[in-house]
C-alpha positions as CSV (number, residue, x, y, z in Angstrom):
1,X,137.7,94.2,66.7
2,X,137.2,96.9,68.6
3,X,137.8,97.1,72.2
4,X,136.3,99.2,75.5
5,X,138.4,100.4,78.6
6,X,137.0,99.4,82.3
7,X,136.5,103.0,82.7
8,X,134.5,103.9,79.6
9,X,132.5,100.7,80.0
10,X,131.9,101.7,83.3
11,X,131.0,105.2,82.7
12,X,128.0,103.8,80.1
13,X,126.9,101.1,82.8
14,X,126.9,103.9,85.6
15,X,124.9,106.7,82.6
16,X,122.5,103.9,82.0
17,X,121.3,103.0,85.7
18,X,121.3,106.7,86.8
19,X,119.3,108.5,84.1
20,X,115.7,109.4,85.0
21,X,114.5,107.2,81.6
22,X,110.7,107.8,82.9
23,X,111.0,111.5,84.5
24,X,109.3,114.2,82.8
25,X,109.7,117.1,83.4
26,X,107.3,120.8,83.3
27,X,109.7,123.5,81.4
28,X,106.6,126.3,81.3
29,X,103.4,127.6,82.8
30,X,101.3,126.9,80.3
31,X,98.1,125.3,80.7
32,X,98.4,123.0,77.8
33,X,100.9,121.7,74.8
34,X,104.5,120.8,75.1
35,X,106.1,121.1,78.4
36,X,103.2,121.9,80.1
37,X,102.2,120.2,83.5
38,X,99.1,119.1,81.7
39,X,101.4,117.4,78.7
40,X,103.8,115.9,80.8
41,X,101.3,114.4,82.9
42,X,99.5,112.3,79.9
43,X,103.1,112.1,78.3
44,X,104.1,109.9,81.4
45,X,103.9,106.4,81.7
46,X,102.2,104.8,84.3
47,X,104.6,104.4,87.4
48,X,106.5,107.7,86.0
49,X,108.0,111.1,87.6
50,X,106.8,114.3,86.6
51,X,109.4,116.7,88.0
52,X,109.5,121.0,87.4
53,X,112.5,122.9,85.8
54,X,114.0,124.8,89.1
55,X,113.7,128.1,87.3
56,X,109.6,127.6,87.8
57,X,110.0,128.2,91.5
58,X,107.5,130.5,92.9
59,X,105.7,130.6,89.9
60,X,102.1,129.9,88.6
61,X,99.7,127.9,86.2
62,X,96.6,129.1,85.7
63,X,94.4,126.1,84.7
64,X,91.9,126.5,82.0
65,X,89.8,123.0,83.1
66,X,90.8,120.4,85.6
67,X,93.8,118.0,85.8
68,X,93.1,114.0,85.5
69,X,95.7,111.8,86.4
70,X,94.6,108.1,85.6
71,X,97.5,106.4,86.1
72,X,100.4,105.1,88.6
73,X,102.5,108.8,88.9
74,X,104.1,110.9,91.2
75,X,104.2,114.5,90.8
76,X,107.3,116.5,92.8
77,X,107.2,120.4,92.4
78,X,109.8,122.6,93.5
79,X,111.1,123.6,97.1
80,X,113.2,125.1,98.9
81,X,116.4,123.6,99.9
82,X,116.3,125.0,103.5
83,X,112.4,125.1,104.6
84,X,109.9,122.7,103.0
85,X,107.5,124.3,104.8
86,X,107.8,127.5,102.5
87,X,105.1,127.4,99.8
88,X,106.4,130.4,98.2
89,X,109.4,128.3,96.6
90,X,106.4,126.0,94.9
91,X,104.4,126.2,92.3
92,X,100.7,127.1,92.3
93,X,98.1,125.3,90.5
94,X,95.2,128.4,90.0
95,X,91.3,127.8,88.7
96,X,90.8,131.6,89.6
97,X,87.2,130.2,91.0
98,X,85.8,128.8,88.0
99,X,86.5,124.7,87.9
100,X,88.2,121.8,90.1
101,X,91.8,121.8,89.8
102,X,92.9,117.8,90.0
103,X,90.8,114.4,90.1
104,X,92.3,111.6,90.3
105,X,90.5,108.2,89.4
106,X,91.5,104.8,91.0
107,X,95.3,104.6,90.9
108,X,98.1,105.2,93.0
109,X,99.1,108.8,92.9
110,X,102.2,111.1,95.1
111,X,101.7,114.4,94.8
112,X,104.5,117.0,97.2
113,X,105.3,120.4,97.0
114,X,102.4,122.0,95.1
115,X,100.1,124.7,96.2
116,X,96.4,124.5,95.2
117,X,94.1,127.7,95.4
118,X,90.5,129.9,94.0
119,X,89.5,125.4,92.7
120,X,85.7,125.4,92.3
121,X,82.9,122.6,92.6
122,X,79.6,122.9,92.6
123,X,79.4,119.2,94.7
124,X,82.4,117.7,95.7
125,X,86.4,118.3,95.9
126,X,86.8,122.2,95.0
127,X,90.5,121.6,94.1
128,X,91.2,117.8,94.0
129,X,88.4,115.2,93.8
130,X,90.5,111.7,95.0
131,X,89.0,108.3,94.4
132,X,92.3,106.7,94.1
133,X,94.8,105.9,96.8
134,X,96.6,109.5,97.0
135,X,99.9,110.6,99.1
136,X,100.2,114.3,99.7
137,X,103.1,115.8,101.3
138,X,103.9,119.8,102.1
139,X,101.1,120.9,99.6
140,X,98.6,124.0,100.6
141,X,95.3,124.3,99.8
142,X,94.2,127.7,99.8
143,X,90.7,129.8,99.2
144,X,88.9,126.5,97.2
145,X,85.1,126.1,97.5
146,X,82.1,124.5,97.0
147,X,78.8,126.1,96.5
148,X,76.7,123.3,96.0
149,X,73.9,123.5,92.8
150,X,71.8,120.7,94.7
151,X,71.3,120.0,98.1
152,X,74.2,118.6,99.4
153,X,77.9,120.0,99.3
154,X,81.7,118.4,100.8
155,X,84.9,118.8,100.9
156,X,85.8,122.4,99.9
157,X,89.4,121.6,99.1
158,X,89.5,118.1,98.9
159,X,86.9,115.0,98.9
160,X,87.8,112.1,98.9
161,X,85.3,109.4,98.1
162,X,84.9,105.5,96.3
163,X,85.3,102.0,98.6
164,X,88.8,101.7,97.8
165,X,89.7,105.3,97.8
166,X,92.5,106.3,99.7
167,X,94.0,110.1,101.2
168,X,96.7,110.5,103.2
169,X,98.1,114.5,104.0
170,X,101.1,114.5,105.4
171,X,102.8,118.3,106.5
172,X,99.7,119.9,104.3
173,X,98.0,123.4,105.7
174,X,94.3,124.1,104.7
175,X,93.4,128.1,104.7
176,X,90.2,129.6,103.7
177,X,88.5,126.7,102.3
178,X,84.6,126.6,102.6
179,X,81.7,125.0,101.7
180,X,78.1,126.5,101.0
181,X,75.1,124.2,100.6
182,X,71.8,123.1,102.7
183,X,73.5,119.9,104.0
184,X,77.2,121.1,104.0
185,X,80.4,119.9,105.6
186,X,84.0,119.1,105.4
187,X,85.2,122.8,105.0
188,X,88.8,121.9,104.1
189,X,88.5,117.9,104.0
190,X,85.3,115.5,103.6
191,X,85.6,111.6,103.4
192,X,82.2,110.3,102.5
193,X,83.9,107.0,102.1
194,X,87.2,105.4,101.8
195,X,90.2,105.9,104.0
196,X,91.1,109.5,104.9
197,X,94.6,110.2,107.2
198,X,96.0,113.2,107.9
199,X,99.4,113.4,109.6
200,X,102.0,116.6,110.9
């Protein structure tokens, strides 16, 4: 028969509650295979973390097509321990001009602590195209655009768009964001339907 002390018992009880069992976590910059943002982000379950190794701080991913999240997740980049505010502590999600950077499809989705620049649409959502219910905190959004291929064009950062779509920004900046197209609008933000808030 073997037999457990109170401590050792309680130091398994006390591992077992605390570890992250459904955080993942991005260990590179690549756009794609293991420990990419991309990998991790199909890798977790739905109602899962996807977290950054600290040593990616400041850095960037250059994506190679856009990111789909079609699940329950939350996605928390690095910071800085002093000043939230201070995008250069986060890491940047690039499209150098060529493609959308995030869409999100019907789900529940926190994103905080990400910088999104140079995404590309030719219609709607140059860097993140939301028609799920989407929580944004301390993310910037930076030179993405829309030049519209038809006649109409929205959101050059973000749209946000579906009958049960949902966006709130809290503590997000918009810089350099623009739209070009006959029937144009929403520079930074356009809500053609849903529920758009945006909070300081």
């Amino acid at each position: 028969m073997q037999y457990f002390s109170k401590s050792s018992v309680f130091t398994f009880l006390l591992f077992c509650f605390t570890s992250p069992v459904w955080a993942f976590q991005v260990t590179n910059t690549n756009d794609s295979g293991p420990g990419s943002l991309r990998e991790e982000i199909s890798a977790a379950p739905s109602g899962g973390t996807v977290t950054f190794l600290p040593s990616l701080a400041g850095q960037t991913i250059q994506l190679q097509s856009p990111l789909v999240i079609s699940k329950n997740l939350t996605v928390v980049g690095p910071s800085s321990a002093t000043d939230p505010w201070d995008a250069s502590q986060r890491v940047t999600l690039l499209g150098s001009g060529s493609h959308r950077l995030l869409e999100i499809t019907g789900y529940f989705v926190e994103i905080s602590h990400l910088n999104f620049t140079q995404g590309f649409h030719d219609d709607r959502g140059g860097a993140l195209f939301n028609q799920g219910n989407t929580q944004l905190s301390y993310c910037d959004f930076t030179e993405n655009r829309i030049i519209a291929a038809g006649q109409y064009g929205h959101g050059g950062a973000i749209c946000n768009q579906g009958s049960a779509a949902r966006l709130d920004a809290s503590f997000c900046r918009f810089q350099d964001n623009y739209v070009a197209a006959n029937q144009a609008y929403g520079g930074a933000i356009a809500a053609p339907s849903g529920t758009l808030n945006v909070f300081e």
